[in-house]
VMD Tcl script that builds the backbone (N, CA, C; Angstrom):
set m [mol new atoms 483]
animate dup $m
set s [atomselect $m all]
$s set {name element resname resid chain x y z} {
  {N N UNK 1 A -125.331 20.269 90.287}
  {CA C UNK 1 A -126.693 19.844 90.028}
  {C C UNK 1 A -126.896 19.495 88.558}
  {N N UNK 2 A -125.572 19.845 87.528}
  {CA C UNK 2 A -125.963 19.253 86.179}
  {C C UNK 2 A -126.969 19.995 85.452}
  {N N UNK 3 A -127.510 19.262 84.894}
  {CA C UNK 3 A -128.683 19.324 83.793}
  {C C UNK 3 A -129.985 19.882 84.876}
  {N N UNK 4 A -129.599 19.864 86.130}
  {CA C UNK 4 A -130.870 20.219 87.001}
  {C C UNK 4 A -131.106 21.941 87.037}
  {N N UNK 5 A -130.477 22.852 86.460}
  {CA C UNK 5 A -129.857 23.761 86.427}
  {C C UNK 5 A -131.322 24.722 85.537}
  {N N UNK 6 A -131.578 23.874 84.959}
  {CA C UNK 6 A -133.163 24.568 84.107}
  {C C UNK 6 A -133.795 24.368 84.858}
  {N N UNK 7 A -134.229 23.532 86.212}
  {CA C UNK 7 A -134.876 23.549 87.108}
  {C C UNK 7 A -134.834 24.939 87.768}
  {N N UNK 8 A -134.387 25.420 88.479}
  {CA C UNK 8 A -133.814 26.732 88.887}
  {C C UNK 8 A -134.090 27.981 87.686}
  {N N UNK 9 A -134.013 28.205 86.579}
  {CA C UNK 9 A -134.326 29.188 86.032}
  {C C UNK 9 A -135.858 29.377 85.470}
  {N N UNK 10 A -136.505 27.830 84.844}
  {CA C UNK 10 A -137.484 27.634 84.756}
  {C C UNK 10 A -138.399 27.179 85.563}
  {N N UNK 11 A -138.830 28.157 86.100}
  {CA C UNK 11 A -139.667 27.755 87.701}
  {C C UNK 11 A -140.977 27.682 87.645}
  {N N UNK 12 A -142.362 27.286 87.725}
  {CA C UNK 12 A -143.634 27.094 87.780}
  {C C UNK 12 A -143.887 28.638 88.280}
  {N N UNK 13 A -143.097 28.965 89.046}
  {CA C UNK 13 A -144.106 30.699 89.771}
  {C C UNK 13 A -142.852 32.026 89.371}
  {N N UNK 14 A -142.532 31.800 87.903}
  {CA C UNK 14 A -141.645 32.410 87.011}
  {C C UNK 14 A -140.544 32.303 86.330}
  {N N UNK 15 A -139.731 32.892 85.935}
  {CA C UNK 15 A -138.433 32.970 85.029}
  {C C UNK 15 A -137.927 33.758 86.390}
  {N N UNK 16 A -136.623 32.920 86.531}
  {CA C UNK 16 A -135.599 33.467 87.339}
  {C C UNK 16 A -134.061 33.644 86.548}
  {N N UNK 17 A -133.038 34.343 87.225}
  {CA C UNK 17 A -131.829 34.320 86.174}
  {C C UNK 17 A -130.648 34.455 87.534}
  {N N UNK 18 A -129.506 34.646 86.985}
  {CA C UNK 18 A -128.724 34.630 87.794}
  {C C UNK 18 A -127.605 35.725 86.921}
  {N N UNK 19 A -127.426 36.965 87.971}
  {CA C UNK 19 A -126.580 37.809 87.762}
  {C C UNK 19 A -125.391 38.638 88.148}
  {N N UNK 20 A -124.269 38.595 87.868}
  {CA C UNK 20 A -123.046 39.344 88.364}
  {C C UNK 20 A -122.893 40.441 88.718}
  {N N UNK 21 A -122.724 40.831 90.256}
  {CA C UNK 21 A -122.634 41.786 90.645}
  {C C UNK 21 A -121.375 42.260 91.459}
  {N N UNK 22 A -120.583 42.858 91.451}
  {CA C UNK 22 A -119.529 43.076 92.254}
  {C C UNK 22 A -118.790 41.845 92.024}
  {N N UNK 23 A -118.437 41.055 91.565}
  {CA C UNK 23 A -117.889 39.870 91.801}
  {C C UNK 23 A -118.793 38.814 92.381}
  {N N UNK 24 A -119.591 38.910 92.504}
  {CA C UNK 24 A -120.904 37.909 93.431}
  {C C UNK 24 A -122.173 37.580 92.196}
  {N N UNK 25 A -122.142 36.115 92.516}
  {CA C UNK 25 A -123.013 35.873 91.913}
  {C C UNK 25 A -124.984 36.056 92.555}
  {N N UNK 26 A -125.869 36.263 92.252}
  {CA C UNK 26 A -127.358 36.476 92.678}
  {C C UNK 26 A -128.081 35.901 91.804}
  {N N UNK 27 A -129.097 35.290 92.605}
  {CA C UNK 27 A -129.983 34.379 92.063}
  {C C UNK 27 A -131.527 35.769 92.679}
  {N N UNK 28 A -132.003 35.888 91.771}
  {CA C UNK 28 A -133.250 36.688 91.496}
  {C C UNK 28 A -134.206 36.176 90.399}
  {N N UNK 29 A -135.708 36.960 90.341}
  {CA C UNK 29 A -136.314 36.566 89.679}
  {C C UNK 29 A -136.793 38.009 88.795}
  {N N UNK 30 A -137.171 37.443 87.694}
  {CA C UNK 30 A -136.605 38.563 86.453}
  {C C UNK 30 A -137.536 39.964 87.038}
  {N N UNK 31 A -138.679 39.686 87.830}
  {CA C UNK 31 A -139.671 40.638 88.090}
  {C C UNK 31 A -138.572 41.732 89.120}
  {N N UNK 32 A -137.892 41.240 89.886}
  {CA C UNK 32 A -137.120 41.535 90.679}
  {C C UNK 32 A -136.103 42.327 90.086}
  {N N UNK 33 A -135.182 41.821 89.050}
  {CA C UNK 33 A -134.674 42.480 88.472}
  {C C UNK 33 A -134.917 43.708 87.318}
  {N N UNK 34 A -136.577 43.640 87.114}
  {CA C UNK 34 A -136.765 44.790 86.519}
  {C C UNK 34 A -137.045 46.503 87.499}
  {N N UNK 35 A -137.385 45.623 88.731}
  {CA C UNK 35 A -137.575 46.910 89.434}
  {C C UNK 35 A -135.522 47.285 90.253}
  {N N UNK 36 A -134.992 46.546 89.638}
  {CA C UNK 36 A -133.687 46.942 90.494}
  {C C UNK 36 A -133.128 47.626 89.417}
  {N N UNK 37 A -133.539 47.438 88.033}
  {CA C UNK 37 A -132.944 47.885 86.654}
  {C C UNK 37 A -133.007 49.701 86.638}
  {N N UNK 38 A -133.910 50.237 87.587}
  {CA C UNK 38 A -133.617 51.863 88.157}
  {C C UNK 38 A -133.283 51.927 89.354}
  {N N UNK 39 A -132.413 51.314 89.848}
  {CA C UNK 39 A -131.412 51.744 90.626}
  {C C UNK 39 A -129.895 51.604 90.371}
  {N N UNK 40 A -128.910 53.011 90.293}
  {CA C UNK 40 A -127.656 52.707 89.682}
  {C C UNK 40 A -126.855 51.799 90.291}
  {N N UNK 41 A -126.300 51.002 89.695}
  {CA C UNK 41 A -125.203 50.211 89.929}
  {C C UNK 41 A -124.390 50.236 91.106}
  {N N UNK 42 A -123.636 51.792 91.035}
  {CA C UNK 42 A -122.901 52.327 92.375}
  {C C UNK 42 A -123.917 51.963 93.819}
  {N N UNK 43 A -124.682 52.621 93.552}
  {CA C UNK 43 A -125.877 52.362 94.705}
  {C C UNK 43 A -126.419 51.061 95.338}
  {N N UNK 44 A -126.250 49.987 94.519}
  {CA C UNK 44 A -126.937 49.075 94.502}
  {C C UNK 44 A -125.850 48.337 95.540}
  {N N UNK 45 A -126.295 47.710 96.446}
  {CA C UNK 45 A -125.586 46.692 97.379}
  {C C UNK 45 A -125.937 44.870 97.413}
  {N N UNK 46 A -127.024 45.058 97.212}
  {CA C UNK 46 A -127.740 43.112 96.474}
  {C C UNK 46 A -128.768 43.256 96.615}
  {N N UNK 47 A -129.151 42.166 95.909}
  {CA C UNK 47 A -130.394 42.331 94.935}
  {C C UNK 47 A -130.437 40.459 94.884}
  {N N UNK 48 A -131.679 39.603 95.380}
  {CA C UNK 48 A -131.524 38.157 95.278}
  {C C UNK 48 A -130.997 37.722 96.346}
  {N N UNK 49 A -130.866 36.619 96.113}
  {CA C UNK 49 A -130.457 35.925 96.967}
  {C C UNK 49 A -128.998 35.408 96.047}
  {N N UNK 50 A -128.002 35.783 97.149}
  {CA C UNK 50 A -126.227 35.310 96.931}
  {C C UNK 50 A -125.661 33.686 97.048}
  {N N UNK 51 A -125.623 33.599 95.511}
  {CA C UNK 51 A -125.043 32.343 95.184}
  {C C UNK 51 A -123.959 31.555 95.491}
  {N N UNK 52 A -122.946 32.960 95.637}
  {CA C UNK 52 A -121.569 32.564 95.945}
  {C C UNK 52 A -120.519 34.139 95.380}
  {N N UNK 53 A -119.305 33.686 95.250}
  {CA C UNK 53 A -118.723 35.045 94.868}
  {C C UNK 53 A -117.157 34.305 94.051}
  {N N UNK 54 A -116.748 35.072 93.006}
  {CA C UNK 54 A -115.645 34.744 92.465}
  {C C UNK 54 A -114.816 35.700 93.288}
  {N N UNK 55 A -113.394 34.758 93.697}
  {CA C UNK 55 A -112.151 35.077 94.619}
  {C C UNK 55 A -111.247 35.876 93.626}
  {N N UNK 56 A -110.200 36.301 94.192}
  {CA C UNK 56 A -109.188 37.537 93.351}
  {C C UNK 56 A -108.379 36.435 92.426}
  {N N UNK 57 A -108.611 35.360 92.968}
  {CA C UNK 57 A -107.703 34.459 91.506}
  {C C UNK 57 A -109.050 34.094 90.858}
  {N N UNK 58 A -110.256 34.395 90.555}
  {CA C UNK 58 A -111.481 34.068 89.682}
  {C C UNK 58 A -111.968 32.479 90.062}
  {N N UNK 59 A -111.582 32.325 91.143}
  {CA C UNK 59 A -111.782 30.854 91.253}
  {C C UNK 59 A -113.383 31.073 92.208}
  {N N UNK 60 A -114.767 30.274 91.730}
  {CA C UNK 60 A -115.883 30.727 92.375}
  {C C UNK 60 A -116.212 29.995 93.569}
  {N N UNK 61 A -116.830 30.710 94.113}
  {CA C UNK 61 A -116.895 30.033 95.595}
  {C C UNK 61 A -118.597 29.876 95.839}
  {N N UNK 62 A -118.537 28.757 96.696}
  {CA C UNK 62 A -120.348 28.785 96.754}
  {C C UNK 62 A -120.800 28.817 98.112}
  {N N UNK 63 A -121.601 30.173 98.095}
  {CA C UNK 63 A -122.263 30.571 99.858}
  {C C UNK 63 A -123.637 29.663 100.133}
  {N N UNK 64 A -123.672 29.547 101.538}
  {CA C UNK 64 A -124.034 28.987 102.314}
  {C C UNK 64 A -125.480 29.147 101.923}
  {N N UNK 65 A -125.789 30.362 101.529}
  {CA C UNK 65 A -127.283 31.447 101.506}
  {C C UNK 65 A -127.639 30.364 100.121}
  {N N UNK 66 A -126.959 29.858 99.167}
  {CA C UNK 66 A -127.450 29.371 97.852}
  {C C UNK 66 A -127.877 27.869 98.647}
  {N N UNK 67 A -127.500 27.111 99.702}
  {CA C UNK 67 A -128.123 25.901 100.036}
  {C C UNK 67 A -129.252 25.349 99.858}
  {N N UNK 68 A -130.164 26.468 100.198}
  {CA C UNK 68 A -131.908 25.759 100.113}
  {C C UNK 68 A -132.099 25.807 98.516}
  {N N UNK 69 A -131.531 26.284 97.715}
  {CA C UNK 69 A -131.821 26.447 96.726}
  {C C UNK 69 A -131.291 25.465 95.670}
  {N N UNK 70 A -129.838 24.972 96.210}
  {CA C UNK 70 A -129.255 23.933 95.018}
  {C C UNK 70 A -129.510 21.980 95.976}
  {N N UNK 71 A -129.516 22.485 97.210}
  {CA C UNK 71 A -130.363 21.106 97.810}
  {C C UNK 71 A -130.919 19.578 97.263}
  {N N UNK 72 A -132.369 19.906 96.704}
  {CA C UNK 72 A -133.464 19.569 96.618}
  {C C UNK 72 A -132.648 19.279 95.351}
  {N N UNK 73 A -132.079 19.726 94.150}
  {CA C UNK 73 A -131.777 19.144 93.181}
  {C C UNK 73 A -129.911 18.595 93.329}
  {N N UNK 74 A -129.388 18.205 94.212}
  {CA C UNK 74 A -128.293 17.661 94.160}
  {C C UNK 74 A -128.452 16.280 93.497}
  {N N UNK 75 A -127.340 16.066 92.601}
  {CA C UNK 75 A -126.743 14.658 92.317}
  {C C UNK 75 A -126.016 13.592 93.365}
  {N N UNK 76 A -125.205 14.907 93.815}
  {CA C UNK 76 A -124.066 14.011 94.795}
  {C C UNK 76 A -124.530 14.108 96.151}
  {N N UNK 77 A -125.014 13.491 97.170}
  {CA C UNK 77 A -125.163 13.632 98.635}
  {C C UNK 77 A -124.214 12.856 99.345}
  {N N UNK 78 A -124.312 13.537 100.346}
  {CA C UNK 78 A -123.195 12.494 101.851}
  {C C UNK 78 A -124.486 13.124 103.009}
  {N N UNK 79 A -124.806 11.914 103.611}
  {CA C UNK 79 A -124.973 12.136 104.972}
  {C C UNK 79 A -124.182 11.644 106.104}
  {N N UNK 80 A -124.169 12.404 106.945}
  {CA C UNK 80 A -123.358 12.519 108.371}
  {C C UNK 80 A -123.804 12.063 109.200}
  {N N UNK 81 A -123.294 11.217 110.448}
  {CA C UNK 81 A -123.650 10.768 111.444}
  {C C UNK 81 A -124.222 12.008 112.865}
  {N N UNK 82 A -125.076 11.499 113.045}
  {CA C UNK 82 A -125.601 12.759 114.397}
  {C C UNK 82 A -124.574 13.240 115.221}
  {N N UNK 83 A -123.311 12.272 115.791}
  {CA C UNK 83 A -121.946 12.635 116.031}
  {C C UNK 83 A -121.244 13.696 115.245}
  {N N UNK 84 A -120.971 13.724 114.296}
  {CA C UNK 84 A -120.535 14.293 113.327}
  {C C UNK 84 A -121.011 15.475 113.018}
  {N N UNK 85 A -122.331 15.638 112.833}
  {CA C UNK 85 A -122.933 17.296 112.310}
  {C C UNK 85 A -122.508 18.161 112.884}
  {N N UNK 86 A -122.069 18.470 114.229}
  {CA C UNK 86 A -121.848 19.351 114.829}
  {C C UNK 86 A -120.503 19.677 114.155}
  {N N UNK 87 A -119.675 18.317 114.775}
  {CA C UNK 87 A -118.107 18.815 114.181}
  {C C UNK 87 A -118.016 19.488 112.577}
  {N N UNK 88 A -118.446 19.291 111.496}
  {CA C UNK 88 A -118.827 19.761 110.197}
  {C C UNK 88 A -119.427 21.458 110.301}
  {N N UNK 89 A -120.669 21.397 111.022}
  {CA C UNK 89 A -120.745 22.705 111.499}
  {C C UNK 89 A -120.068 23.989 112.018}
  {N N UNK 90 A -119.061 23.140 112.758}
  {CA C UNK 90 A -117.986 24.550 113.439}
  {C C UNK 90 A -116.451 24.255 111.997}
  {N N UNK 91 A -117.362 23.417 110.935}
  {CA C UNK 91 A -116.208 23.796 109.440}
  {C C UNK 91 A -114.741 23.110 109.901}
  {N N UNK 92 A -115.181 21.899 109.811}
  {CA C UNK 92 A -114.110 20.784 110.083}
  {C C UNK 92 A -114.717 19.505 109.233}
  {N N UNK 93 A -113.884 19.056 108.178}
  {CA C UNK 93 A -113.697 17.895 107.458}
  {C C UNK 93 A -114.559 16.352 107.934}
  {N N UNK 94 A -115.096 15.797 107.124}
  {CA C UNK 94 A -116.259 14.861 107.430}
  {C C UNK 94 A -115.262 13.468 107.326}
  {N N UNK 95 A -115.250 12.720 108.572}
  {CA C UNK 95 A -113.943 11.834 108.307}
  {C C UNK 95 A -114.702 10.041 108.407}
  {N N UNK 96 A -114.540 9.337 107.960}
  {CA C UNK 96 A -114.978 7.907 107.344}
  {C C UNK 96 A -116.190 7.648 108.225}
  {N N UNK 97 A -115.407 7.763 110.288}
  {CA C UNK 97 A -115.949 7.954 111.095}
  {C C UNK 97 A -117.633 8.361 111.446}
  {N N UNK 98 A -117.249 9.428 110.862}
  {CA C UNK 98 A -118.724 9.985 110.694}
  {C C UNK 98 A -119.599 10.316 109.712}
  {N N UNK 99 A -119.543 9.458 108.392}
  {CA C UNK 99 A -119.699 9.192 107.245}
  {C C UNK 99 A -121.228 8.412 107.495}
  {N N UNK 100 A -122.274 8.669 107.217}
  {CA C UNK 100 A -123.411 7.888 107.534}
  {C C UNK 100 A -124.024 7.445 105.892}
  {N N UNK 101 A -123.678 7.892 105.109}
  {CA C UNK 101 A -124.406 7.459 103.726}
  {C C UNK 101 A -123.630 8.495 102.722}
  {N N UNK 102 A -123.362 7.447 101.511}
  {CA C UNK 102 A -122.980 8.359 100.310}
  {C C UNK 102 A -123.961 7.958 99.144}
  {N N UNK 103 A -123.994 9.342 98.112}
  {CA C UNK 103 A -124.848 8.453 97.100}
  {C C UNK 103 A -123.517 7.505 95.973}
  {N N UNK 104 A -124.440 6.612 95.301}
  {CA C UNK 104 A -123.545 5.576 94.592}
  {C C UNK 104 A -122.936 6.332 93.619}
  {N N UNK 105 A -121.678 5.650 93.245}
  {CA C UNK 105 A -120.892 6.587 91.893}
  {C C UNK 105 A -120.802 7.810 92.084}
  {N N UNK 106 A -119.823 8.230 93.076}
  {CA C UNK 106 A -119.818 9.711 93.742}
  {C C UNK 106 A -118.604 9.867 93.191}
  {N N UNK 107 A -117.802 10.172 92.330}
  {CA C UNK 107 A -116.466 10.510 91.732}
  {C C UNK 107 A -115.654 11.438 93.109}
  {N N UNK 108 A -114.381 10.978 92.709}
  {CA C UNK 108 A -113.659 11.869 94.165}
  {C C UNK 108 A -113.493 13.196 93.296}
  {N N UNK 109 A -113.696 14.410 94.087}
  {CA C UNK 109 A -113.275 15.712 94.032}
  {C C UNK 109 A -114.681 16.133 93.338}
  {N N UNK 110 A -115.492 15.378 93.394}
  {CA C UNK 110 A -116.817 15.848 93.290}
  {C C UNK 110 A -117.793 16.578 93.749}
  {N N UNK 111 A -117.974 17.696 93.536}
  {CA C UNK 111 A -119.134 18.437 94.482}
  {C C UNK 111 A -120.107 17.749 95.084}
  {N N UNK 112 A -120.403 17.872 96.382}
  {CA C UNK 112 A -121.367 17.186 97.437}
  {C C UNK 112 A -122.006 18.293 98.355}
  {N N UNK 113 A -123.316 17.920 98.301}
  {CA C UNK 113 A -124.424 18.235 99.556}
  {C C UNK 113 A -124.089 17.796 100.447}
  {N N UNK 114 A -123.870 18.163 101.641}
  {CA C UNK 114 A -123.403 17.240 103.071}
  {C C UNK 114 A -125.704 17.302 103.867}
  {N N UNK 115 A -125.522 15.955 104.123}
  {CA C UNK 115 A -127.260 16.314 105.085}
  {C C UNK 115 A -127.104 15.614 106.064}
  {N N UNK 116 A -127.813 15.699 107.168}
  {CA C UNK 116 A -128.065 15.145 108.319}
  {C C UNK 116 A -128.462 13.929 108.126}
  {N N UNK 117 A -128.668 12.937 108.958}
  {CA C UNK 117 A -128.900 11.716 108.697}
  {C C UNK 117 A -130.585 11.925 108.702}
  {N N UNK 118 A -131.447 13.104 109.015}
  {CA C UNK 118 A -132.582 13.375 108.977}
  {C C UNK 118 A -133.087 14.396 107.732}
  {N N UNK 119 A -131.847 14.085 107.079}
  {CA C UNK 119 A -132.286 14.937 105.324}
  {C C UNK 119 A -132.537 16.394 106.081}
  {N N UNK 120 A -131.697 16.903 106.675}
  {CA C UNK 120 A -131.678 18.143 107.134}
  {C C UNK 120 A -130.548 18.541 106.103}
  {N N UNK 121 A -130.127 19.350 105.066}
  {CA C UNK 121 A -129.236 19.951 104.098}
  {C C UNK 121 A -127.904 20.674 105.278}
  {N N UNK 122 A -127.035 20.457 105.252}
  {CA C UNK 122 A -126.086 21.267 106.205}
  {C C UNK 122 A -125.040 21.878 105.819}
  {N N UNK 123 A -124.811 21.999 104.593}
  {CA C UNK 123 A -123.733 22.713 103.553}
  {C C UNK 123 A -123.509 21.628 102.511}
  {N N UNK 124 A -121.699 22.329 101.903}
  {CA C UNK 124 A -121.342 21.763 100.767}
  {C C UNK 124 A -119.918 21.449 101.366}
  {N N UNK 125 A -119.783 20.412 100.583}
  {CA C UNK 125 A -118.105 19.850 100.411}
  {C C UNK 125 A -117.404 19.434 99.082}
  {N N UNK 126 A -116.458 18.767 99.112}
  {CA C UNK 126 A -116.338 17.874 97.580}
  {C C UNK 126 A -115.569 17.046 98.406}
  {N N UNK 127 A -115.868 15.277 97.340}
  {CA C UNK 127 A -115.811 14.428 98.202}
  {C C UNK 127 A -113.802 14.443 98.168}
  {N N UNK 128 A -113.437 13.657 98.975}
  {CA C UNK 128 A -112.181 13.432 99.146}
  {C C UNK 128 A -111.725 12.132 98.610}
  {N N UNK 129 A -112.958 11.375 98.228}
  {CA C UNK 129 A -112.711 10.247 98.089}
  {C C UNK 129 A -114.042 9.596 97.262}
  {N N UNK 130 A -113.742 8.363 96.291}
  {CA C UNK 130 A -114.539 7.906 95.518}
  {C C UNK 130 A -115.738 7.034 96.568}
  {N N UNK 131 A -116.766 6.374 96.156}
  {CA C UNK 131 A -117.701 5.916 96.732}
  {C C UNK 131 A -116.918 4.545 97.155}
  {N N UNK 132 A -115.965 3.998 95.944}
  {CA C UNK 132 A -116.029 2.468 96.258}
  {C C UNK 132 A -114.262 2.932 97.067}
  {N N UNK 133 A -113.899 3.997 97.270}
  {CA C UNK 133 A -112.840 3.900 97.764}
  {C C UNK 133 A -112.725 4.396 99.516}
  {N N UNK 134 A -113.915 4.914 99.999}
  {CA C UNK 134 A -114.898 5.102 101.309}
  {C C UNK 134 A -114.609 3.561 101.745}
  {N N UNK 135 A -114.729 2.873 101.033}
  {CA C UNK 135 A -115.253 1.582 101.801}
  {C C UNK 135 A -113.783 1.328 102.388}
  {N N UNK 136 A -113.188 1.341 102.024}
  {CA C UNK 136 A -111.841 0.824 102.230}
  {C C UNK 136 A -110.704 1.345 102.999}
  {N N UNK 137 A -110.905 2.971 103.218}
  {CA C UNK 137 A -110.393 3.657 104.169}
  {C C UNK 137 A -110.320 3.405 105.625}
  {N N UNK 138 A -108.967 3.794 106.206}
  {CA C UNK 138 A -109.548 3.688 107.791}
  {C C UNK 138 A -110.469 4.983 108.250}
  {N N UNK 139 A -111.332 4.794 109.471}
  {CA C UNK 139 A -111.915 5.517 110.508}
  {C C UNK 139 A -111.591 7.262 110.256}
  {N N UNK 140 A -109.894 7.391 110.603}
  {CA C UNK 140 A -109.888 8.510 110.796}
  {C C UNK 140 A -109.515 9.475 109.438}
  {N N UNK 141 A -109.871 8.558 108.124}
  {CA C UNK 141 A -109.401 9.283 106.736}
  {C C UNK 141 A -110.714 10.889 106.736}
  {N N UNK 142 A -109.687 11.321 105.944}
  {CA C UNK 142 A -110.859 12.440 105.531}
  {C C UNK 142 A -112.057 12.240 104.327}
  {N N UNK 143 A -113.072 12.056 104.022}
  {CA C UNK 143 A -113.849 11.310 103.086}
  {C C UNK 143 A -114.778 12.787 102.260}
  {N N UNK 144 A -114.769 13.840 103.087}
  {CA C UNK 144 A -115.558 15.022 102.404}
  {C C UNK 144 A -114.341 16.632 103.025}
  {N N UNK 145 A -114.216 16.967 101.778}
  {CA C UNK 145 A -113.462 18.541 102.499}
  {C C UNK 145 A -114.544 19.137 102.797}
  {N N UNK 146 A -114.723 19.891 103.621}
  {CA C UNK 146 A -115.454 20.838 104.225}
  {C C UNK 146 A -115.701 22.122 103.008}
  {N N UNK 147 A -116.661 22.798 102.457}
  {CA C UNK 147 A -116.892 23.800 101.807}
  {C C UNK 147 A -117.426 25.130 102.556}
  {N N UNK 148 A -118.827 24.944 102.712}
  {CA C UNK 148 A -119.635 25.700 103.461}
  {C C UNK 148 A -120.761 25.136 103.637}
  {N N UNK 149 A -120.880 26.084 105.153}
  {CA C UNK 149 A -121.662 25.026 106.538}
  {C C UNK 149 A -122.595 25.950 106.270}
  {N N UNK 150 A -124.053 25.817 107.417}
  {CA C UNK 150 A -125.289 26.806 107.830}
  {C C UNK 150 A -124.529 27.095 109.251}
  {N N UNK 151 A -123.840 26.542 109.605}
  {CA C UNK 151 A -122.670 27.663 110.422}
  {C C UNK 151 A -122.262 28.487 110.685}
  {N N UNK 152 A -122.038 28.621 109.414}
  {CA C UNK 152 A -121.320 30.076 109.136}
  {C C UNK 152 A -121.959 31.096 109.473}
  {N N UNK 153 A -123.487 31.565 109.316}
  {CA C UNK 153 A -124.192 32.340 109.568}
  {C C UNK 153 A -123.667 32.602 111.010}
  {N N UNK 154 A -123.543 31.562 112.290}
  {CA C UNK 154 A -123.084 32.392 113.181}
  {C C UNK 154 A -121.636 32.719 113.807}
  {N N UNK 155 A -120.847 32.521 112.924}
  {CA C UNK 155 A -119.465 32.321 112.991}
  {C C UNK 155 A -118.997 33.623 112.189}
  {N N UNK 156 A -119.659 33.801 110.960}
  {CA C UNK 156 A -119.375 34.656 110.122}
  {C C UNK 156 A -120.345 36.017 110.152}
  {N N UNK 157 A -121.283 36.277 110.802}
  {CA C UNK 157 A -122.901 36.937 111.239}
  {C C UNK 157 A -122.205 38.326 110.955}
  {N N UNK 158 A -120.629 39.044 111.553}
  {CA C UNK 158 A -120.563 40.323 111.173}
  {C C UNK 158 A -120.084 40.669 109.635}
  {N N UNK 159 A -119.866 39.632 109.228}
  {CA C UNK 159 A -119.117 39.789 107.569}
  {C C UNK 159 A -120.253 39.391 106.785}
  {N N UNK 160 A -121.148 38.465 106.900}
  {CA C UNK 160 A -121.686 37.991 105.714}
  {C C UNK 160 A -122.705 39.444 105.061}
  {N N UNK 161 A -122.710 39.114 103.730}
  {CA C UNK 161 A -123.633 40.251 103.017}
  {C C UNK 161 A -124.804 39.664 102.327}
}
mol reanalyze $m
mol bondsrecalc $m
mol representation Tube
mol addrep $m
């Protein structure tokens, strides 16, 4: 989201921040975090809403739960064909096929919003491929890796935290 990023902390209905917990990142708002500031650490299980989480090689990962939130300010979008959403949903790769719209000057390996062709938000990917290089692919290329779906919630429902 870039420079959209003060959007998110500087909010009209407060100051929000984003803080490390366990390895997990949380998006809270500072009021929030003053009443969590007496409860110990050990104790504490989350607090906010979960951004994502850094993996055992520190490499960060971004959850599904942060969607409504980084959405509305994406740079990069792909929308999907009504064919297609489903397959993306059960966390399978967005292929030329079912490629319904990219935004312009989308750099490959670029972080992307995946949305419905009805601006419904449906996870994240990064693209596989440049905007002007989409055009040129066959049908069955891969054009978005799969990241994380609103799927997951029921795929993943006994693990997620």
């Amino acid at each position: 989201i870039g420079e959209n990023i003060q959007l998110l902390v500087d909010r009209p209905d407060g100051t929000y921040c984003f803080r490390l917990h366990r390895d997990r990142v949380y998006y809270l708002s500072e009021k929030l975090l003053k009443v969590a500031a007496s409860i110990p650490r050990e104790s504490l299980v989350s607090l906010g809403t979960c951004f994502g989480k850094f993996t055992k090689s520190q490499k960060f990962r971004l959850s599904v739960t942060a969607l409504d939130f980084l959405a509305p300010y994406a740079k990069y979008k792909v929308w999907v064909k009504p064919g297609s959403e489903q397959s993306f949903l059960y966390g399978n790769h967005v292929l030329k096929s079912g490629l319904g719209r990219i935004t312009e000057n989308t750099a490959q390996y670029q972080g992307v919003v995946v949305y419905s062709m009805a601006d419904v938000p449906l996870g994240f990917g990064v693209a596989a491929k440049s905007t002007q290089e989409c055009r040129k692919v066959d049908p069955m290329a891969i054009v978005v890796f799969h990241q994380a779906d609103v799927g997951e919630y029921v795929r993943n429902e006994d693990t997620l935290t």
